[in-house]
PDBQT receptor file of N, H, CA, C and O in Angstrom, charges set to zero:
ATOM      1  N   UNK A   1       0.842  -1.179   0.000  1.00  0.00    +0.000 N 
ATOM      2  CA  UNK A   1       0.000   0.000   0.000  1.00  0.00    +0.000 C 
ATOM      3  C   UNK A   1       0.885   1.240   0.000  1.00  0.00    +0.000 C 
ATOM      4  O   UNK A   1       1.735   1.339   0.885  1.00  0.00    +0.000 OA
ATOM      5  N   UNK A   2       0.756   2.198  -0.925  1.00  0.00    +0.000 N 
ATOM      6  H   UNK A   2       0.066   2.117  -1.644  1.00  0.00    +0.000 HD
ATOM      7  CA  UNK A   2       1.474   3.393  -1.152  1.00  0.00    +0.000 C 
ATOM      8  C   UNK A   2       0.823   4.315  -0.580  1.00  0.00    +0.000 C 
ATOM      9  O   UNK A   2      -0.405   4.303  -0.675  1.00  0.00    +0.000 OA
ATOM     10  N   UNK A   3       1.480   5.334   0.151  1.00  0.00    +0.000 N 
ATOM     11  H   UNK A   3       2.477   5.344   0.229  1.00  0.00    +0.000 HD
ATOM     12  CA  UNK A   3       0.734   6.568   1.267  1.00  0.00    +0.000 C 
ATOM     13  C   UNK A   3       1.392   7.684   0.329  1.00  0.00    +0.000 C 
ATOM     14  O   UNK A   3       2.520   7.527  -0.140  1.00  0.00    +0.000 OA
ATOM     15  N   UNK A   4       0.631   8.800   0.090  1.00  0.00    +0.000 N 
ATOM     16  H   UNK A   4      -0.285   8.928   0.471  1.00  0.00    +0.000 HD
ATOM     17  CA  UNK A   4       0.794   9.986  -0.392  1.00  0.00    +0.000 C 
ATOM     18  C   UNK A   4       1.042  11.212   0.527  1.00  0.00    +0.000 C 
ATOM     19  O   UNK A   4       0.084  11.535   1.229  1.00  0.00    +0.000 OA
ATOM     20  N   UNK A   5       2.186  11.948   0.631  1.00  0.00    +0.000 N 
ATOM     21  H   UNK A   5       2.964  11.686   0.061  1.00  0.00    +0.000 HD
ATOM     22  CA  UNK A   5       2.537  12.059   1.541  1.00  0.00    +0.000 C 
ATOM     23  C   UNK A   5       2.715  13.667   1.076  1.00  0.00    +0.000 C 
ATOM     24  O   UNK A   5       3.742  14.024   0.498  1.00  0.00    +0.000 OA
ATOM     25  N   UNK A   6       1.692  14.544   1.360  1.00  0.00    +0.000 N 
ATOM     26  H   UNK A   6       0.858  14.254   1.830  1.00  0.00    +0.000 HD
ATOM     27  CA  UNK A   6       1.397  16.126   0.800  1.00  0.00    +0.000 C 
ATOM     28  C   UNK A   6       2.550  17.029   1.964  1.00  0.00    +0.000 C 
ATOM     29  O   UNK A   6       2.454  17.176   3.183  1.00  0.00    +0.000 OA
ATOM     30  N   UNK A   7       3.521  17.474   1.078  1.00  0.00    +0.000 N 
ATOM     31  H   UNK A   7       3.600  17.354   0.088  1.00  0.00    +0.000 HD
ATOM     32  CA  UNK A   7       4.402  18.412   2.033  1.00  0.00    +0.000 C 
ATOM     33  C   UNK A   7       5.128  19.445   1.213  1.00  0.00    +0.000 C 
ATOM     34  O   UNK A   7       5.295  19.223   0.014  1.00  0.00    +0.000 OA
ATOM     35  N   UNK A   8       5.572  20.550   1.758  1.00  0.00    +0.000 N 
ATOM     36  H   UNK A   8       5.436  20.730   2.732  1.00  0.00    +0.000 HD
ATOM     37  CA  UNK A   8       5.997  21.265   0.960  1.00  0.00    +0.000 C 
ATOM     38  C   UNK A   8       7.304  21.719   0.369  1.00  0.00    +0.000 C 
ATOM     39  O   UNK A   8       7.730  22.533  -0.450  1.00  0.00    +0.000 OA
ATOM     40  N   UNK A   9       7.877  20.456   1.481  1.00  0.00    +0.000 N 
ATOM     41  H   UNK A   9       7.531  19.794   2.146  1.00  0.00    +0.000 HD
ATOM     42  CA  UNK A   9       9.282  20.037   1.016  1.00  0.00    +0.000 C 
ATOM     43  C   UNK A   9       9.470  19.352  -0.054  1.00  0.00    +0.000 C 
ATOM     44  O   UNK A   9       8.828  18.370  -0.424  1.00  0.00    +0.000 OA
ATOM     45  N   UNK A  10      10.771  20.102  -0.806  1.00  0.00    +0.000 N 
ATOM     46  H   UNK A  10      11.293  20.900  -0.505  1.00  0.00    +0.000 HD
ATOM     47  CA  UNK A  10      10.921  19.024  -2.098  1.00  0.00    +0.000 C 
ATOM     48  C   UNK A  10      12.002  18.059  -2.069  1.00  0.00    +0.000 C 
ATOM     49  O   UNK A  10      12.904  17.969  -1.236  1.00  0.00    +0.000 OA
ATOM     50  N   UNK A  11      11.795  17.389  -3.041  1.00  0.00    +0.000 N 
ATOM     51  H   UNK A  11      11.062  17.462  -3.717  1.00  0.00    +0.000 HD
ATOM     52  CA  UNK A  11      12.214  15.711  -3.370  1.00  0.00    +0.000 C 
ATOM     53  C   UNK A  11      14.000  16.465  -4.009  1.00  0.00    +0.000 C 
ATOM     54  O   UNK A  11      14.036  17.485  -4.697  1.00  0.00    +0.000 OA
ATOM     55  N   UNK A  12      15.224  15.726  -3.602  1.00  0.00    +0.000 N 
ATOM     56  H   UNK A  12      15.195  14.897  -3.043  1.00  0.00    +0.000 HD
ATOM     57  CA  UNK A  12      16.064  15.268  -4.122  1.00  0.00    +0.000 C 
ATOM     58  C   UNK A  12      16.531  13.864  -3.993  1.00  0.00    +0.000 C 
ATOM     59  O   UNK A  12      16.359  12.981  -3.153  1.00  0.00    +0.000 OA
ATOM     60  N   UNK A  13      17.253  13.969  -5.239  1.00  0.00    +0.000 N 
ATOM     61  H   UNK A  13      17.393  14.686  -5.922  1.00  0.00    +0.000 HD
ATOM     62  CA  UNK A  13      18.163  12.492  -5.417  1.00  0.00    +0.000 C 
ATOM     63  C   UNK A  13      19.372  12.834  -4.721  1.00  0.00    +0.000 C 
ATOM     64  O   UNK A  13      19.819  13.932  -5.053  1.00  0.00    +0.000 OA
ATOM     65  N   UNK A  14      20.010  12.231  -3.877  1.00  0.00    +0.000 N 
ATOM     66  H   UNK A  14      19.647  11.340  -3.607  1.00  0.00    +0.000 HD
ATOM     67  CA  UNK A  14      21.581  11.801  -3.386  1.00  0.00    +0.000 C 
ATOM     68  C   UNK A  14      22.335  10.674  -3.596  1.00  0.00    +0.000 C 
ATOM     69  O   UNK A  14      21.770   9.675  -3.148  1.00  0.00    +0.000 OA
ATOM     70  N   UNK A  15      23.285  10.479  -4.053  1.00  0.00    +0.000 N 
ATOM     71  H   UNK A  15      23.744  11.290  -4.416  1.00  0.00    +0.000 HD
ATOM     72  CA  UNK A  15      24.008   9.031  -4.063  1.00  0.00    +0.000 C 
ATOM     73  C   UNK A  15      25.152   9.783  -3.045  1.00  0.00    +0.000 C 
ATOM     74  O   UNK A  15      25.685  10.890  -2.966  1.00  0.00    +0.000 OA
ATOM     75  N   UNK A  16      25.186   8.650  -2.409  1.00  0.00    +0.000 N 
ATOM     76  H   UNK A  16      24.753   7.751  -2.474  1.00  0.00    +0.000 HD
ATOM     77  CA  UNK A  16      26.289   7.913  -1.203  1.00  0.00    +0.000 C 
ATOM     78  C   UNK A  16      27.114   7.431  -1.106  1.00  0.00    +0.000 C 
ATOM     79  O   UNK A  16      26.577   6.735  -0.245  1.00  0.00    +0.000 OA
ATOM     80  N   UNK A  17      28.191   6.996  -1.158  1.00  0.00    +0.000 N 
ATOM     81  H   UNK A  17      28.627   7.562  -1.857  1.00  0.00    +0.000 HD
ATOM     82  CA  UNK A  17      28.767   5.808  -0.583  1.00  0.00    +0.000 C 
ATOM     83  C   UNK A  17      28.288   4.952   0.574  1.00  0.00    +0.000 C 
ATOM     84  O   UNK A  17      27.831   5.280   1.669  1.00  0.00    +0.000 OA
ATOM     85  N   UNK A  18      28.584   3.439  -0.120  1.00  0.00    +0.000 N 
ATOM     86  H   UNK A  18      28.955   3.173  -1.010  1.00  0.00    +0.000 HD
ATOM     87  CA  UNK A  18      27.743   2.718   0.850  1.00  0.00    +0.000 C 
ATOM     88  C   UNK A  18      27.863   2.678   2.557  1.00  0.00    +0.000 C 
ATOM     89  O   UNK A  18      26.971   2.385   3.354  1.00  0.00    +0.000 OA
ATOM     90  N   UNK A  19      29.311   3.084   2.845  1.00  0.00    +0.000 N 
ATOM     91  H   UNK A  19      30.036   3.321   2.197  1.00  0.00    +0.000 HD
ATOM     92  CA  UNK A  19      29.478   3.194   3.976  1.00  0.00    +0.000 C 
ATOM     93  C   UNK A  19      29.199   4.304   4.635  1.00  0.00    +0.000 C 
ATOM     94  O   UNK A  19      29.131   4.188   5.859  1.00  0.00    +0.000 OA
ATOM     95  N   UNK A  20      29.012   5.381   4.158  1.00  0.00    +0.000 N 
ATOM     96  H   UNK A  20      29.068   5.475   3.164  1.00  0.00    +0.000 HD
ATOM     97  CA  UNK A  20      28.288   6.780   4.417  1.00  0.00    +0.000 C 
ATOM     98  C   UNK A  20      26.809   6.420   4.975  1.00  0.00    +0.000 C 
ATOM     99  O   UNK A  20      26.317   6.558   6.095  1.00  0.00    +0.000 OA
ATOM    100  N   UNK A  21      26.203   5.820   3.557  1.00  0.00    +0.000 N 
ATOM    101  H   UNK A  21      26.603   5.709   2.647  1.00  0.00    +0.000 HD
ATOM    102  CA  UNK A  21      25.030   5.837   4.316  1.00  0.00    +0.000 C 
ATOM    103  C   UNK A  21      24.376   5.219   5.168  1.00  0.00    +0.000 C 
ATOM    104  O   UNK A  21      23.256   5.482   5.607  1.00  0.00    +0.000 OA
ATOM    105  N   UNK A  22      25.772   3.520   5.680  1.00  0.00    +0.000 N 
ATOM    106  H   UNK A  22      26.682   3.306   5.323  1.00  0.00    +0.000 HD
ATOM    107  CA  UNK A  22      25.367   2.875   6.840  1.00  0.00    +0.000 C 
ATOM    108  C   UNK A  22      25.650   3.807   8.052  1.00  0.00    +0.000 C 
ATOM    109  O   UNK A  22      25.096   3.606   9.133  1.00  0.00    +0.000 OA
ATOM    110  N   UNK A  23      26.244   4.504   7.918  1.00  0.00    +0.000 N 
ATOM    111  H   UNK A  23      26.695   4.668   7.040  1.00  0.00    +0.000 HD
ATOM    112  CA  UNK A  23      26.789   5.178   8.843  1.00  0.00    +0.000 C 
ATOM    113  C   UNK A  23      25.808   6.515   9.728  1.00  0.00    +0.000 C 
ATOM    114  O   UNK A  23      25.664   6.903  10.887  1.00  0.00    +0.000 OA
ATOM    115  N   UNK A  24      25.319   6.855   8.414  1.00  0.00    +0.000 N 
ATOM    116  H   UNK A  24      25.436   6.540   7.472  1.00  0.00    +0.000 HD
ATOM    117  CA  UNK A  24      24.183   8.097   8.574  1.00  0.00    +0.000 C 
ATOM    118  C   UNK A  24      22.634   7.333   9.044  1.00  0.00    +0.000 C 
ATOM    119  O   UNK A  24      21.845   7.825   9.852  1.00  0.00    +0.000 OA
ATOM    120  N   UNK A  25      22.487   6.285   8.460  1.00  0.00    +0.000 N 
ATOM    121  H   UNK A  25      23.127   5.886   7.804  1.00  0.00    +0.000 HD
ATOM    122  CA  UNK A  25      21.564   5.311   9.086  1.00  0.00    +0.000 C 
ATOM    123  C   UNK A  25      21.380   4.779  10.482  1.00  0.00    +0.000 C 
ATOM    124  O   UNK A  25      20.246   4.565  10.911  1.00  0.00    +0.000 OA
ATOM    125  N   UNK A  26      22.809   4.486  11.442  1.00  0.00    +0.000 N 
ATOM    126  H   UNK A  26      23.730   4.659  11.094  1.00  0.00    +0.000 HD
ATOM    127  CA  UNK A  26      22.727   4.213  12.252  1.00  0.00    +0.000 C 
ATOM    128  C   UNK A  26      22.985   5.377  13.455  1.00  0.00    +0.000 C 
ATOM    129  O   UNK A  26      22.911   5.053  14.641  1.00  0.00    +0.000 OA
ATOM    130  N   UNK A  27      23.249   6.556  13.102  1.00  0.00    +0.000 N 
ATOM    131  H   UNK A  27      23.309   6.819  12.139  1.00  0.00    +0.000 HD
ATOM    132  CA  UNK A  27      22.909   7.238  13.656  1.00  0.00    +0.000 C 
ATOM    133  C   UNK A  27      22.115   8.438  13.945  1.00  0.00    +0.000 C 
ATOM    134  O   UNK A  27      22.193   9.281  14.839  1.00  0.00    +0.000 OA
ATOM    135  N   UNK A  28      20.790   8.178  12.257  1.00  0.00    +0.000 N 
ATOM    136  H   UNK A  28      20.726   7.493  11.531  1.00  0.00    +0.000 HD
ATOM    137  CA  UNK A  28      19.477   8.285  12.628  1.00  0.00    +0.000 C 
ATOM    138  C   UNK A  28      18.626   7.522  13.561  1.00  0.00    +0.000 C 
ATOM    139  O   UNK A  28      17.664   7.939  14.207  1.00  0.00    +0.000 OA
ATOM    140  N   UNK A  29      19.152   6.293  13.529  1.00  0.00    +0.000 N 
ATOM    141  H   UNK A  29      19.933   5.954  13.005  1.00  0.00    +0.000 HD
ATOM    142  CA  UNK A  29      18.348   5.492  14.677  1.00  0.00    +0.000 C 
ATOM    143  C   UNK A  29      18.726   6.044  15.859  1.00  0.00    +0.000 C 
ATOM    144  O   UNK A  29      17.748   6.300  16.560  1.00  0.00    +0.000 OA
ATOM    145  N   UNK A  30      19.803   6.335  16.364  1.00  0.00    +0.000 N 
ATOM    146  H   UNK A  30      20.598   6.128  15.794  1.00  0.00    +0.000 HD
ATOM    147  CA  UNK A  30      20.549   6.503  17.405  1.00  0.00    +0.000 C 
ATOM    148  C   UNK A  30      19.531   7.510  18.192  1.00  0.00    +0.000 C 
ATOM    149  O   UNK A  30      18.904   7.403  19.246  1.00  0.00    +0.000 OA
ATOM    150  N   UNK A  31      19.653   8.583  17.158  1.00  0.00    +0.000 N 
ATOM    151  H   UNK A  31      20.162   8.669  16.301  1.00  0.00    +0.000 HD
ATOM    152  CA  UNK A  31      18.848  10.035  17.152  1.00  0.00    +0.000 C 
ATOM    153  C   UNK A  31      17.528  10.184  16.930  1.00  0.00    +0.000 C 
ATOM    154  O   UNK A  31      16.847  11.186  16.710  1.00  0.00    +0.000 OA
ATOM    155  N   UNK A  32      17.226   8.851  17.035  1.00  0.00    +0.000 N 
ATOM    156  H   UNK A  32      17.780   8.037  17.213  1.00  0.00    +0.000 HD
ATOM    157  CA  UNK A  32      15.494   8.743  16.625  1.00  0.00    +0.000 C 
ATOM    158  C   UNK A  32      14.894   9.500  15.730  1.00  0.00    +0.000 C 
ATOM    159  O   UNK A  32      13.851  10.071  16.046  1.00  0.00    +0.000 OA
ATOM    160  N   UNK A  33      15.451   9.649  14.422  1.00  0.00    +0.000 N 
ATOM    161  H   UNK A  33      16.299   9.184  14.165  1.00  0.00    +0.000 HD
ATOM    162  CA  UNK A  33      14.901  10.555  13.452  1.00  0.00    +0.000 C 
ATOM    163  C   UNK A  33      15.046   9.642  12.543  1.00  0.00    +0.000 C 
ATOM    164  O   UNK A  33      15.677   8.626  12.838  1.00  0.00    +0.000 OA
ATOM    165  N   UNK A  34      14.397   9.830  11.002  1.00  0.00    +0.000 N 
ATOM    166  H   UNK A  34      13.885  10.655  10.762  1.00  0.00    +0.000 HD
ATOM    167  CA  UNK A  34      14.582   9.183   9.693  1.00  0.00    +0.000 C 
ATOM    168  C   UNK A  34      16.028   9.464   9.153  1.00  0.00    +0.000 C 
ATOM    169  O   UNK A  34      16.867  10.155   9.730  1.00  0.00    +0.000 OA
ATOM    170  N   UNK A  35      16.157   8.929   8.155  1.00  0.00    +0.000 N 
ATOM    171  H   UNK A  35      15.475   8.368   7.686  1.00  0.00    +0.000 HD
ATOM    172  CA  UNK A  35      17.339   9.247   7.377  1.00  0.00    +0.000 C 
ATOM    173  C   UNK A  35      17.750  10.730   6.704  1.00  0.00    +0.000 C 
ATOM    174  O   UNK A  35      18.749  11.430   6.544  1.00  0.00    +0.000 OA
ATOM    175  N   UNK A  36      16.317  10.741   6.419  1.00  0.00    +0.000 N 
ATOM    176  H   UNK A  36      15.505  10.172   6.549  1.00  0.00    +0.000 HD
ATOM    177  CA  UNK A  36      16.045  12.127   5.467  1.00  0.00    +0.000 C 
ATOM    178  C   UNK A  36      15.723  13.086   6.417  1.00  0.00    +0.000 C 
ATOM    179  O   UNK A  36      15.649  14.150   5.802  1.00  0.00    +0.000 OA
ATOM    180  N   UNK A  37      15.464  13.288   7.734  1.00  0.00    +0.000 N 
ATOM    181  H   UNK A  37      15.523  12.423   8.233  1.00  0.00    +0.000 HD
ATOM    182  CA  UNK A  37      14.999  14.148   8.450  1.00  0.00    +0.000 C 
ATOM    183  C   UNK A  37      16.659  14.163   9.091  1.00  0.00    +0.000 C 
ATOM    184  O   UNK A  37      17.279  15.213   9.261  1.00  0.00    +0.000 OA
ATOM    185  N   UNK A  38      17.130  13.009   9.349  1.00  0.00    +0.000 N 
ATOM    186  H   UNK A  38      16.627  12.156   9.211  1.00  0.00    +0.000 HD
ATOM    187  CA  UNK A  38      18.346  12.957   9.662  1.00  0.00    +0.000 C 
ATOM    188  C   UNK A  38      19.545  14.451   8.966  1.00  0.00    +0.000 C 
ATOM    189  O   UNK A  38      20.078  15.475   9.393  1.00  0.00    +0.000 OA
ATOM    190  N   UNK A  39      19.432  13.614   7.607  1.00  0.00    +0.000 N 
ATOM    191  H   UNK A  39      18.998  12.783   7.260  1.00  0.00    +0.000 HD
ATOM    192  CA  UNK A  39      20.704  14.684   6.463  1.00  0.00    +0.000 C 
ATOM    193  C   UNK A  39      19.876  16.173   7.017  1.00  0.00    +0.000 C 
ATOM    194  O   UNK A  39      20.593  16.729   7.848  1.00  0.00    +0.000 OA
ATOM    195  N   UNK A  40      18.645  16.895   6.783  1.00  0.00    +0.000 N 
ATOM    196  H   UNK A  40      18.062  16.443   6.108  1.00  0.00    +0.000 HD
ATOM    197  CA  UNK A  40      18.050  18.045   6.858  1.00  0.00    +0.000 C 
ATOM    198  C   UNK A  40      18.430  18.278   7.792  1.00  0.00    +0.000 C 
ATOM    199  O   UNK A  40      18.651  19.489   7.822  1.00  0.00    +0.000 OA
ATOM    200  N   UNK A  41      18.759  17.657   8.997  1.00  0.00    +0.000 N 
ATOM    201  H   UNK A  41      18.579  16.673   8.972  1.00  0.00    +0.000 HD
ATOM    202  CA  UNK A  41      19.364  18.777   9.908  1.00  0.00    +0.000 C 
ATOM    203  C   UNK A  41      20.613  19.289  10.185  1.00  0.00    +0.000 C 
ATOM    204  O   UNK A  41      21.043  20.343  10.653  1.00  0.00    +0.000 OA
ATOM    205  N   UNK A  42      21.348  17.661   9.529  1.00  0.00    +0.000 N 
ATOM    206  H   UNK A  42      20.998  16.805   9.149  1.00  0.00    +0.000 HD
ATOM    207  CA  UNK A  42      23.100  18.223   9.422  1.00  0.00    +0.000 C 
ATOM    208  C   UNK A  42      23.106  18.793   8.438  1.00  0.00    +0.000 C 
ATOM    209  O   UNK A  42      24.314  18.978   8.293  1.00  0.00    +0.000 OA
ATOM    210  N   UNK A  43      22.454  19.402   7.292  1.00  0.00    +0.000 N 
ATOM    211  H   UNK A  43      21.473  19.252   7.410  1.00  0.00    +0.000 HD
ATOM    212  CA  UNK A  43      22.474  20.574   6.281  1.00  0.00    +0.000 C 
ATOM    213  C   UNK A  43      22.311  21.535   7.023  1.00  0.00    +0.000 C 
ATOM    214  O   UNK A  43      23.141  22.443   6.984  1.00  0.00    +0.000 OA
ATOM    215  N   UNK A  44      21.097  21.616   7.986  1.00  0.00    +0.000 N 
ATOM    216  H   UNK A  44      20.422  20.878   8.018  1.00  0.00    +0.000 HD
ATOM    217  CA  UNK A  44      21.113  23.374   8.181  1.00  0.00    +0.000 C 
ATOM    218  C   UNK A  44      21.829  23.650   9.280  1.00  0.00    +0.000 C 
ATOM    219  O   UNK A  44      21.949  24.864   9.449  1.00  0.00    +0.000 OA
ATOM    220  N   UNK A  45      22.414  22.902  10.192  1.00  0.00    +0.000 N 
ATOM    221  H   UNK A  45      22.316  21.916  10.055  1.00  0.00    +0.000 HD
ATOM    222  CA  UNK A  45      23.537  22.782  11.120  1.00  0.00    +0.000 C 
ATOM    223  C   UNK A  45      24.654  23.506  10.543  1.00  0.00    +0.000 C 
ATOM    224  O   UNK A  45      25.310  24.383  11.105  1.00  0.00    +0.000 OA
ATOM    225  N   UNK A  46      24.855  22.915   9.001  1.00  0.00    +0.000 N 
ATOM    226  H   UNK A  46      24.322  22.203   8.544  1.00  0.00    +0.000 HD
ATOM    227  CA  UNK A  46      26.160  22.904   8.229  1.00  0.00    +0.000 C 
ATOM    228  C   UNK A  46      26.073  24.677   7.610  1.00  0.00    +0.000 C 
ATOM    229  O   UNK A  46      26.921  25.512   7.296  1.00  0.00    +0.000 OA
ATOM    230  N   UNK A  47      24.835  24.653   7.650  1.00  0.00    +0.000 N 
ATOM    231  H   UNK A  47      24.146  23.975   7.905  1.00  0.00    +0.000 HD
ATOM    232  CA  UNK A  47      24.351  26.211   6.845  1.00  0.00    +0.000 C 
ATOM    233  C   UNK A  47      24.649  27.029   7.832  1.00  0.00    +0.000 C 
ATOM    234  O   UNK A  47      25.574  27.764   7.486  1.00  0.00    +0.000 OA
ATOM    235  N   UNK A  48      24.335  27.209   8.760  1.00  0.00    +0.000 N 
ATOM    236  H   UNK A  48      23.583  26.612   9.041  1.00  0.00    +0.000 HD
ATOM    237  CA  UNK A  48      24.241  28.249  10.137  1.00  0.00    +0.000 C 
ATOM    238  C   UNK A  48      25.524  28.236  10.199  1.00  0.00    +0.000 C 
ATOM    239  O   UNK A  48      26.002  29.286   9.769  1.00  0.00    +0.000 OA
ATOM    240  N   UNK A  49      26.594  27.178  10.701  1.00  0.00    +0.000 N 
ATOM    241  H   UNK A  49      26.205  26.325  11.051  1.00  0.00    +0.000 HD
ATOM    242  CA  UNK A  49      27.915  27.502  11.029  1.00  0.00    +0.000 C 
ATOM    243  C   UNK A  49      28.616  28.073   9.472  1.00  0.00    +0.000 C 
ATOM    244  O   UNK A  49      29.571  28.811   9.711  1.00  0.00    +0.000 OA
ATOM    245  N   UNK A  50      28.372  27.909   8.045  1.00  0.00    +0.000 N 
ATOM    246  H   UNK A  50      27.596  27.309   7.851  1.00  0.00    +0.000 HD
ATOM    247  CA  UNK A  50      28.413  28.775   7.251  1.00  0.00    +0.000 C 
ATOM    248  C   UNK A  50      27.865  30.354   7.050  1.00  0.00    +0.000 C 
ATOM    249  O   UNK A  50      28.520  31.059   6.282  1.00  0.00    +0.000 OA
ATOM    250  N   UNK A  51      27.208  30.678   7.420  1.00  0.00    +0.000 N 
ATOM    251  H   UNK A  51      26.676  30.106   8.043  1.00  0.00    +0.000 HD
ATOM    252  CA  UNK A  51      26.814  31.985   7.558  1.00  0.00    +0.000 C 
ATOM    253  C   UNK A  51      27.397  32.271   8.798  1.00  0.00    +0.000 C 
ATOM    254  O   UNK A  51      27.799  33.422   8.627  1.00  0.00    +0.000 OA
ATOM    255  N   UNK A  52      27.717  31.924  10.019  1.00  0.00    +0.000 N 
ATOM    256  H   UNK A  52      27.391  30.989  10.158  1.00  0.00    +0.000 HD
ATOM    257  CA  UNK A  52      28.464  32.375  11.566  1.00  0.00    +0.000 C 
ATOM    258  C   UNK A  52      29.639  32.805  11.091  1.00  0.00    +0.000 C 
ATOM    259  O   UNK A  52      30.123  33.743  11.723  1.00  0.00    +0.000 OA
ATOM    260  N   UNK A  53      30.299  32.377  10.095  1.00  0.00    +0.000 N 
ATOM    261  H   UNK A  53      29.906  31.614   9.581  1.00  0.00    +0.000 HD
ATOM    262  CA  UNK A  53      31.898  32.116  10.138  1.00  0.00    +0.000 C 
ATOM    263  C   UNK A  53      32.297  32.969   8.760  1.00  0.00    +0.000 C 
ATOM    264  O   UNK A  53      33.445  32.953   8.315  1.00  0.00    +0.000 OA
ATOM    265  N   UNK A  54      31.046  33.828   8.050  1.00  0.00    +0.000 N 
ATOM    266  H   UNK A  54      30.114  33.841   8.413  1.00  0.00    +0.000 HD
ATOM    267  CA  UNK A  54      31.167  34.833   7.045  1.00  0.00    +0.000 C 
ATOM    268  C   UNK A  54      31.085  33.801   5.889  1.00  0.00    +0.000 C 
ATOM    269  O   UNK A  54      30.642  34.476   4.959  1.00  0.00    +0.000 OA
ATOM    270  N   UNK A  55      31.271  32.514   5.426  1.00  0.00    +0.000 N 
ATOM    271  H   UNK A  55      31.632  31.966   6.181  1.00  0.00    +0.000 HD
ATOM    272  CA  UNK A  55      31.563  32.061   4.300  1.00  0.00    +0.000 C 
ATOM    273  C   UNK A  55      30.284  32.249   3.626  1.00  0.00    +0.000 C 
ATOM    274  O   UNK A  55      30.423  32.619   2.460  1.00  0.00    +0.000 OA
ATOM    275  N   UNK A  56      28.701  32.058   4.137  1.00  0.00    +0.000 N 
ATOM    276  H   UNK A  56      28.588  31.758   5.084  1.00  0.00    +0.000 HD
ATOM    277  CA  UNK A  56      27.871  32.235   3.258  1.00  0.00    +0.000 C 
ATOM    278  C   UNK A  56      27.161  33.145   3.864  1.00  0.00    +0.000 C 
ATOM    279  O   UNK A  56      26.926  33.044   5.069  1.00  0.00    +0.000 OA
ATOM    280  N   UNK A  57      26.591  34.446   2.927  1.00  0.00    +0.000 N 
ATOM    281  H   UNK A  57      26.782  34.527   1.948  1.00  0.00    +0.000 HD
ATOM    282  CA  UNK A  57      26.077  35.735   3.573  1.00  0.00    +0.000 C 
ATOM    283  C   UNK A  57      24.889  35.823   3.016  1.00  0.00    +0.000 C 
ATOM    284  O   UNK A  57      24.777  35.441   1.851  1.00  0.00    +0.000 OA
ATOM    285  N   UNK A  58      24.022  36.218   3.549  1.00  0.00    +0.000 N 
ATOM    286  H   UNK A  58      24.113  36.529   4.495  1.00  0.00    +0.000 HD
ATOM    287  CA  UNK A  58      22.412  36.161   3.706  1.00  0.00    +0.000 C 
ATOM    288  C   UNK A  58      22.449  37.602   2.886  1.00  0.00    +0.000 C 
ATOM    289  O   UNK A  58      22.986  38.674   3.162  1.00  0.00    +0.000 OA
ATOM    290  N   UNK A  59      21.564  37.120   1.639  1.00  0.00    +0.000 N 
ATOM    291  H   UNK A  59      21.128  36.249   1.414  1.00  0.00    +0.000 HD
ATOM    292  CA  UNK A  59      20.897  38.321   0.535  1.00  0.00    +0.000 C 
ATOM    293  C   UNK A  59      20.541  39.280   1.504  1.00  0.00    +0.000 C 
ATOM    294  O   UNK A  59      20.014  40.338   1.160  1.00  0.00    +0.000 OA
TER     295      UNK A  59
């Protein structure tokens, strides 16, 4: 059974290395989050300490 899942987040593709993504897997579990909710937060983690540190500057 397929669930449709209305959000306003959009869809990318990522390829991995396989050991990356055992790696990111087991410590979504760790962290009780999904995989994908997992990466979204070490992105904007990764974003914030980019804008703190001058490398990326807000329009």
């Amino acid at each position: 059974m397929m669930l449709s899942v209305v959000t306003a987040k959009k869809r990318i593709s990522l390829y991995l290395d396989e050991a990356l993504k055992s790696d990111l897997e087991r410590l979504a579990k760790i962290r009780k989050r999904s995989l994908s909710n997992l990466i979204e937060v070490l992105c904007e983690e990764e974003l914030e300490r980019a804008r703190n540190n001058g490398e990326l500057k807000d329009a």
